[in-house]
matplotlib code that plots the C-alpha trace (Angstrom):
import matplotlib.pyplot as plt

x = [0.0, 1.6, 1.4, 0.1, 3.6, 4.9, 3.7, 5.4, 8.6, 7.7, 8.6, 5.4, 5.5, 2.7, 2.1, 4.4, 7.3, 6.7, 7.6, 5.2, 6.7, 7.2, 4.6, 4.8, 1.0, -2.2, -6.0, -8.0, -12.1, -13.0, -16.1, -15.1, -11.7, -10.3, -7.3, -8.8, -6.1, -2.0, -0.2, 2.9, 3.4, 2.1, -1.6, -0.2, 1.1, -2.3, -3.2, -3.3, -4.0, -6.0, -9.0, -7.4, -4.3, -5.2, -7.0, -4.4, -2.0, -5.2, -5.3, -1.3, -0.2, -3.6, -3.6, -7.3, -6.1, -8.3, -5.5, -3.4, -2.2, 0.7, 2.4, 6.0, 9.4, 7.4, 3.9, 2.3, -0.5, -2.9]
y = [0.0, 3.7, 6.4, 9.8, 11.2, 8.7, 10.9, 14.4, 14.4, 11.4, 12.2, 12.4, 10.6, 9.9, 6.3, 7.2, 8.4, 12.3, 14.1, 15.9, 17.4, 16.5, 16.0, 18.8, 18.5, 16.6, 18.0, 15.7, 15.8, 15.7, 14.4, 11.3, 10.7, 10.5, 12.5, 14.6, 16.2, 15.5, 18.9, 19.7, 23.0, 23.4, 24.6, 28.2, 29.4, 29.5, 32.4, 36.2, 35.2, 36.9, 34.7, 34.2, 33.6, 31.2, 29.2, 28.6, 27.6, 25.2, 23.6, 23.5, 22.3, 20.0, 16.1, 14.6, 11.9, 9.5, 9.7, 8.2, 4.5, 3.3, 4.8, 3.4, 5.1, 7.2, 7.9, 7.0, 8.9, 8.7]
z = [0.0, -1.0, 1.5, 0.4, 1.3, -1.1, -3.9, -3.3, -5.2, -8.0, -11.5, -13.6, -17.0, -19.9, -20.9, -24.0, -21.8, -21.6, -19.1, -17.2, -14.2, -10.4, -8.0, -5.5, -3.5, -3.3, -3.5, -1.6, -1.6, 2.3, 1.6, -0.4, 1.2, -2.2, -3.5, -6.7, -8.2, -8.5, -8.6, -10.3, -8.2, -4.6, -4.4, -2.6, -5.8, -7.1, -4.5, -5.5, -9.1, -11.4, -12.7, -16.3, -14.6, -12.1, -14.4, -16.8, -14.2, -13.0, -16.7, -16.7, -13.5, -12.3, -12.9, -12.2, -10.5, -12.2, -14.9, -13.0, -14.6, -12.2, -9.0, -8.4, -8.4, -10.9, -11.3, -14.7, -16.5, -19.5]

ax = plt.figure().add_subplot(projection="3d")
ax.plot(x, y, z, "-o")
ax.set_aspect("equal")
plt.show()
């Protein structure tokens, strides 16, 4: 079983071998108990944004984590 702190710091790759970034944070849903959203920069840097702003650096820098394939010594994604 992988521990949620097991994620920070994992290189992010596609299925075709892409680099994506590193994983720097986590959004969970409180609700479900379920982690939502694999970040490539910590969830901070998206305060003080503008709303065009913030919500190209939601689109570049937020994984739904249901695209997550495989977590290892690198996480996977379709």
């Amino acid at each position: 079983m992988n521990r949620l702190s097991d994620l920070y710091g994992r290189r992010i790759y596609t299925q075709d071998s892409t680099y994506v970034g590193t994983a720097k944070d986590v959004l969970i849903d409180p609700v479900e108990g379920k982690i939502k959203y694999l970040l490539k920069q910590e969830a901070e840097s998206l305060l003080g944004r503008e709303k065009l702003e913030a919500r190209k650096f939601i689109k570049d820098n937020f994984i739904p984590f249901e695209r997550v394939v495989a977590v290892g010594d690198i996480i996977i994604i379709r």
